[in-house]
C-alpha positions as CSV (number, residue, x, y, z in Angstrom):
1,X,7.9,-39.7,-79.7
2,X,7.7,-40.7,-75.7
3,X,9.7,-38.3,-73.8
4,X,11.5,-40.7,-71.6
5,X,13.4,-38.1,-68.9
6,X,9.4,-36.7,-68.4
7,X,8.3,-40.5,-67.8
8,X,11.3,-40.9,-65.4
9,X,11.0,-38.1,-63.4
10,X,7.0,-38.6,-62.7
11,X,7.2,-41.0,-59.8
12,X,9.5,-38.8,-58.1
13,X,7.7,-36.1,-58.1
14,X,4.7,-37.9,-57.0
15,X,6.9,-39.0,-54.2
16,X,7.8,-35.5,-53.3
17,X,3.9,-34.2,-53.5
18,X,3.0,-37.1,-51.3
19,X,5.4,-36.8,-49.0
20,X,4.4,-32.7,-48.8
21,X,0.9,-33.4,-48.4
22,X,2.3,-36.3,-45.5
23,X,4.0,-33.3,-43.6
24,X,1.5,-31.1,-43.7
25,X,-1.4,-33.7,-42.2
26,X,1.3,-33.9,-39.5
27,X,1.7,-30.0,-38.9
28,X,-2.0,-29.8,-38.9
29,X,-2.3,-32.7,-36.1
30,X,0.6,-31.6,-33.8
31,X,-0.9,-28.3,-33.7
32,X,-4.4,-29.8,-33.1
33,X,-2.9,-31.4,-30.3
34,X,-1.2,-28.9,-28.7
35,X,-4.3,-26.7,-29.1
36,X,-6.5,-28.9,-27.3
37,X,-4.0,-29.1,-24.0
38,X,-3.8,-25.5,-23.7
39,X,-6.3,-25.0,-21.0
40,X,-10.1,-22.9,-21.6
41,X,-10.7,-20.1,-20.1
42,X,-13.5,-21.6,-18.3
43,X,-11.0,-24.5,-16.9
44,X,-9.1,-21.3,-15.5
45,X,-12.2,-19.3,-14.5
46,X,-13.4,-22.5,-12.4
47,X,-10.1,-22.9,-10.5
48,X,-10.5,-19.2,-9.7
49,X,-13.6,-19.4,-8.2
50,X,-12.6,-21.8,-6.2
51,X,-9.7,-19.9,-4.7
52,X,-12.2,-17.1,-4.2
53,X,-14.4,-19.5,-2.6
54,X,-11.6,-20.9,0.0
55,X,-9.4,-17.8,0.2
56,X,-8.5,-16.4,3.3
57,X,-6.6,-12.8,4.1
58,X,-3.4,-12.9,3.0
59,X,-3.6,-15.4,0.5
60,X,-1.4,-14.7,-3.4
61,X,-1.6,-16.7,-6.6
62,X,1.1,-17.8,-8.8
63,X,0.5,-19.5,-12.6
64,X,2.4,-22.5,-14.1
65,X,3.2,-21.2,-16.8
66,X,3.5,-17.7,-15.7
67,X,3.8,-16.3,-19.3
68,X,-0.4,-17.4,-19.2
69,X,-2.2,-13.7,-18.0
70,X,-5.6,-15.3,-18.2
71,X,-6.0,-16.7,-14.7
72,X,-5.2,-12.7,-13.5
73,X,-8.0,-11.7,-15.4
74,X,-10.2,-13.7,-13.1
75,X,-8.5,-13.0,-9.7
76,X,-7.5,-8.9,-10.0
77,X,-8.5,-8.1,-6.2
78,X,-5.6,-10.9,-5.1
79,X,-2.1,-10.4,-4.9
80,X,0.0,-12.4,-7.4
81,X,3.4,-13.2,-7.4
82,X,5.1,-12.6,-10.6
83,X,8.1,-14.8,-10.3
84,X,8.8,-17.9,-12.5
85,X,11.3,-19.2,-9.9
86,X,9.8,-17.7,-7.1
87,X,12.4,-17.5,-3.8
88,X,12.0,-17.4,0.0
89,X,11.5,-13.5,-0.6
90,X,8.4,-13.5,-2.9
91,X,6.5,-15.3,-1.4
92,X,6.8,-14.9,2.5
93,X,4.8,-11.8,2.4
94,X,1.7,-14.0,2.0
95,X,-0.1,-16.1,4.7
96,X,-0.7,-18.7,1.5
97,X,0.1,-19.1,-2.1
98,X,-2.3,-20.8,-4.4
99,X,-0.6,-22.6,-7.6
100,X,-2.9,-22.6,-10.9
101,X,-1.1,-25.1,-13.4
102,X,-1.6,-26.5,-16.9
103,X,-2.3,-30.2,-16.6
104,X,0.9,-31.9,-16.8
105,X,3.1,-29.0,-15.2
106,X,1.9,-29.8,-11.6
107,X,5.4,-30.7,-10.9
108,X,7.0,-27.7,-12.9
109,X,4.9,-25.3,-10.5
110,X,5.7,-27.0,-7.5
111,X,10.0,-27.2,-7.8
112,X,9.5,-23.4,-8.9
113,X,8.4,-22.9,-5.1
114,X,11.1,-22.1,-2.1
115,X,12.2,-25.5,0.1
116,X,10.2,-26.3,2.7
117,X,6.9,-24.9,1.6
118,X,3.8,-27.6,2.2
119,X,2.2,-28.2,-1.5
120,X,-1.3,-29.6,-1.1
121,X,-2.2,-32.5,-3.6
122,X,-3.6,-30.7,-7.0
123,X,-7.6,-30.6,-7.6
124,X,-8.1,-30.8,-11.1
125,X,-10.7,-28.4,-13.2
126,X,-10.6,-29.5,-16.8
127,X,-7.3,-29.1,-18.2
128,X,-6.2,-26.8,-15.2
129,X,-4.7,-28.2,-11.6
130,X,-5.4,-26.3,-8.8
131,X,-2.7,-26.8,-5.4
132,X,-2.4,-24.8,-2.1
133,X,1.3,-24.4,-0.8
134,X,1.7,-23.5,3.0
135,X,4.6,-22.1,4.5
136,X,7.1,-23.9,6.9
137,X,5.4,-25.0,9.9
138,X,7.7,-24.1,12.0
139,X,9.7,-21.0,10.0
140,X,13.2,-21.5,9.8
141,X,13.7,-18.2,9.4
142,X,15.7,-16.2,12.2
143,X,16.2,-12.9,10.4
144,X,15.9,-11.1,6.8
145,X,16.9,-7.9,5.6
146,X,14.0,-6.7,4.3
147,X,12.0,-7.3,7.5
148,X,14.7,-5.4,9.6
149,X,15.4,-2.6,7.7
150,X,14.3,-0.3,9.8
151,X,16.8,-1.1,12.3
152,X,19.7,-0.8,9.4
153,X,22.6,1.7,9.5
154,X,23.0,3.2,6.1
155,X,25.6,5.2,4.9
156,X,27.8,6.1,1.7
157,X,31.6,6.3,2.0
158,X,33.6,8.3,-0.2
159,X,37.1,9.5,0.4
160,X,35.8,12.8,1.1
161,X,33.3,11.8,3.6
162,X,30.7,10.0,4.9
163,X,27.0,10.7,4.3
164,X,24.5,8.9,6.6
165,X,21.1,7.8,5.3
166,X,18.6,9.4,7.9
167,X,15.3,9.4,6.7
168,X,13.5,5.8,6.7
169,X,10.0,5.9,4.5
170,X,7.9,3.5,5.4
171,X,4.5,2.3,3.3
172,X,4.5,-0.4,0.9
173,X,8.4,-0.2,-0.3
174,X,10.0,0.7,2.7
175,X,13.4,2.5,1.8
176,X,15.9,4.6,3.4
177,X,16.5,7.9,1.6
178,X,20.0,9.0,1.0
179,X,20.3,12.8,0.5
180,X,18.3,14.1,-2.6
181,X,15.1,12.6,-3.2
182,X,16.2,10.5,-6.2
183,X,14.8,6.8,-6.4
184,X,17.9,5.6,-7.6
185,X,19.6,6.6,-4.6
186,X,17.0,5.3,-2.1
187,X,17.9,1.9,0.1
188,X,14.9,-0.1,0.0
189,X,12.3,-2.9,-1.0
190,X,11.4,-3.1,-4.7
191,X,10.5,-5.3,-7.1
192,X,12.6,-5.9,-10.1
193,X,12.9,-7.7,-13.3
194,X,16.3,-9.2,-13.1
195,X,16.9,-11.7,-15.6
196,X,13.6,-11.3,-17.2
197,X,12.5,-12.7,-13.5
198,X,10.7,-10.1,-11.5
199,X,12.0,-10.8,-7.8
200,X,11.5,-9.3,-4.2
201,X,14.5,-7.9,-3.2
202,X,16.8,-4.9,-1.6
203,X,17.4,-2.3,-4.0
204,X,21.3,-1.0,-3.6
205,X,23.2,1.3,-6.0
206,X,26.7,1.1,-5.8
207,X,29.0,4.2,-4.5
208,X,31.9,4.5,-7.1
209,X,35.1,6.7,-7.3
210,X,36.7,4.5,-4.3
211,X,33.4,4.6,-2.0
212,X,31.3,2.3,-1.5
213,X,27.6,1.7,0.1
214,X,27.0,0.1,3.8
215,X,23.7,-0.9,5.2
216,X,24.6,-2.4,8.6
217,X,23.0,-4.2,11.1
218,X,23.3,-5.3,14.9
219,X,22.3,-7.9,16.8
220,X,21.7,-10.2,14.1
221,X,21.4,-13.7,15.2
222,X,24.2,-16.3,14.1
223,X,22.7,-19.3,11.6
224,X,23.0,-19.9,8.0
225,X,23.1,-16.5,6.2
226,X,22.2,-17.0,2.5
227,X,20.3,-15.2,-0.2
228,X,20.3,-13.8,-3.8
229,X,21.8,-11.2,-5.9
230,X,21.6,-10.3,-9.5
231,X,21.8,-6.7,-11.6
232,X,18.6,-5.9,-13.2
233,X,17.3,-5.9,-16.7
234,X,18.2,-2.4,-17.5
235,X,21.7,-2.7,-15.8
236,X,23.1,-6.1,-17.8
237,X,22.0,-4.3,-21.0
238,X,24.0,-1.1,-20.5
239,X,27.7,-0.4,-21.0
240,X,27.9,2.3,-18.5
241,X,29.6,2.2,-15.1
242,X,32.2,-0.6,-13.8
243,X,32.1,-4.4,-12.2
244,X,30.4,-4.3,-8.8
245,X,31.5,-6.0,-5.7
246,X,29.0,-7.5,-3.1
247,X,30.6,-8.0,0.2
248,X,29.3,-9.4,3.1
249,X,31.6,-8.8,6.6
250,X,30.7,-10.1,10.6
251,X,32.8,-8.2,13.0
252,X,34.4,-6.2,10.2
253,X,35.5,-8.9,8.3
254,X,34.8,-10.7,5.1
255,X,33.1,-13.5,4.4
256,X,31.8,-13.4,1.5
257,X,32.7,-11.3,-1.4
258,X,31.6,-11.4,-5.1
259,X,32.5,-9.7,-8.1
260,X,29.6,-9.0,-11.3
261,X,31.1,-8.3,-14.9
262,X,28.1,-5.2,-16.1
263,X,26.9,-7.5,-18.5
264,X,26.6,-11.2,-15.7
265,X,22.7,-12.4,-15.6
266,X,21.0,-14.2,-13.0
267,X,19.9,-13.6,-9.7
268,X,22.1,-16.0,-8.4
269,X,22.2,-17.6,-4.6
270,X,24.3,-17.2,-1.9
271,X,25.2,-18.6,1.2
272,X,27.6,-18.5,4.2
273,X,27.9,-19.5,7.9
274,X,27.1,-16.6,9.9
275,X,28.6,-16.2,13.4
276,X,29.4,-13.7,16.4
277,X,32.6,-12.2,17.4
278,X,33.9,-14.1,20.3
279,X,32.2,-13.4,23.5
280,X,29.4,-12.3,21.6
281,X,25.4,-13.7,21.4
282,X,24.8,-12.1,17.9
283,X,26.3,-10.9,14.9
284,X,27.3,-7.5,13.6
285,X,26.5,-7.4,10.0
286,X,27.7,-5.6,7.1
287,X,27.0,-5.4,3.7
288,X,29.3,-3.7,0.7
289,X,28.3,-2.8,-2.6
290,X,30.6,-0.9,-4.4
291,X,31.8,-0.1,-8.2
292,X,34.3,2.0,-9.7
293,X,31.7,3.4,-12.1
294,X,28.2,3.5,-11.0
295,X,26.2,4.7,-13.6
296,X,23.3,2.5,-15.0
297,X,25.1,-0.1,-11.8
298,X,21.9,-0.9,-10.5
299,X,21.8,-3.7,-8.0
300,X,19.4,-5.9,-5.5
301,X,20.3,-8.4,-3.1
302,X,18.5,-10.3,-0.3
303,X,19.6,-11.9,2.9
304,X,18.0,-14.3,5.8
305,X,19.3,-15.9,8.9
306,X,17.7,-19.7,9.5
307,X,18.6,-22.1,12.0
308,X,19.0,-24.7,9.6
309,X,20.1,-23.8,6.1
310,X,16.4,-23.5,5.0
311,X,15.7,-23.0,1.5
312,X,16.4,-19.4,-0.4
């Protein structure tokens, strides 16, 4: 006797196997293709020599996408900038910055660069596109903290007292050392991992219990005073310590002033007219970073003067 529900159900389950074997053809080509566009090594190996061939002192790399380590491979004895977003910070320590992109991400890699930087037009090698970015020609730039610090006053308030920062280290992560020698504790250049970004910037613990921390300057000239801040990695993952306040005073008083929750991401810009006391040329500059707990606070900031509100 014919089993008529068996009969029934057959072409739907032919249906079904087809339309398996259907997605799977399509899995297996998507793949294929995405396989093929991910650049060779030797695509990346030839855009490397080339920057060996053409580079001159001074000179860093960055990678579009910078999660791809295989171009480092093939240019260890050059600096490389790690940031995916890179700002004014990261990258003005070099005389040039050479881009090494997918193909297709030329674009990417060049909006992930500060304003005003010259981009060359890309030179392809394979599946990889080579570009040369130049700095501003002329530099905006009147003043930046990290290239004055030297010259900064640095000090911790408490209501008990005042402790001034006398020793200045300098060598490749200039710092003023506060006290003990305790890295968290020192006032200087680093490089941290804020936001799962690693960025340039002015390392700055915050003073707690009421005090607070104060790196000043004089003399700085008056412009367009702008920058970033964020709380690294280890800081927006911890419960310790309190909200910490960034402010930024000329002549004493505010003018900028910001607030971070412990757990608040980003290394966020900033940016505020900057000018002198009346009757004065420059500006006297102070910044603020205080919490009312401290512990696992940690905290980085940057700062530049330009004549023109030039890019961050």
């Amino acid at each position: 006797m014919t089993n008529v529900p068996a009969m029934a159900s057959r072409p739907w389950a032919l249906l079904s196997a087809g339309l398996l074997i259907a997605a799977s053809v399509g899995v297996f080509v998507a793949q294929a293709v995405q396989w093929s566009s991910v650049p060779a090594d030797g695509d990346w190996q030839r855009a490397a020599e080339r920057i060996r061939a053409q580079a001159r002192p001074g000179d860093a790399f960055r990678v579009e996408p910078e999660w791809d380590s295989r171009p480092r491979v093939f240019l260890q004895e050059m600096e490389y900038v790690p940031a995916e977003r890179a700002t004014w910070f990261d990258v003005a320590p070099h005389a040039r910055v050479w881009l090494l992109a997918e193909a297709g991400r030329e674009d990417t890699a060049v909006e992930n660069m500060p304003e005003g930087w010259r981009i060359g037009a890309p030179e392809p090698f394979g599946s990889v596109s080579l570009l040369l970015a130049e700095p501003p020609s002329p530099d905006p730039t009147l003043w930046d903290v990290l290239g004055d610090l030297e010259r900064a006053k640095v000090r911790r308030e408490r209501p008990e007292g005042q402790e001034d920062c006398q020793t200045f280290e300098d060598g490749k992560w200039p710092a003023w050392r506060c006290g003990r020698r305790d890295l968290l504790e020192r006032v200087g250049e680093t490089l941290q991992v804020v936001t799962n970004d690693a960025h340039r910037c002015l390392w700055a613990m915050p003073v707690d219990k009421g005090g607070r921390l104060v790196v000043h300057f004089d003399g700085v000239p008056p412009g367009t005073l702008s920058g970033h801040y964020g709380q690294p990695i280890d800081a927006i993952r911890s419960n310790r310590g309190g909200p910490v306040t960034f402010e930024v005073l000329a002549a004493g008083e505010v003018i900028h002033r910001k607030t971070f929750d412990i757990h608040e991401e980003g290394f966020l810009p900033w940016s505020v007219p900057l000018a002198p006391a009346e009757g004065a040329s420059a500006a006297a500059l102070t910044f603020s970073i205080s919490a009312p707990g401290s512990q696992d606070r940690f905290f980085c900031f940057t700062a530049r003067v330009t004549a023109t509100g030039g890019g961050q």
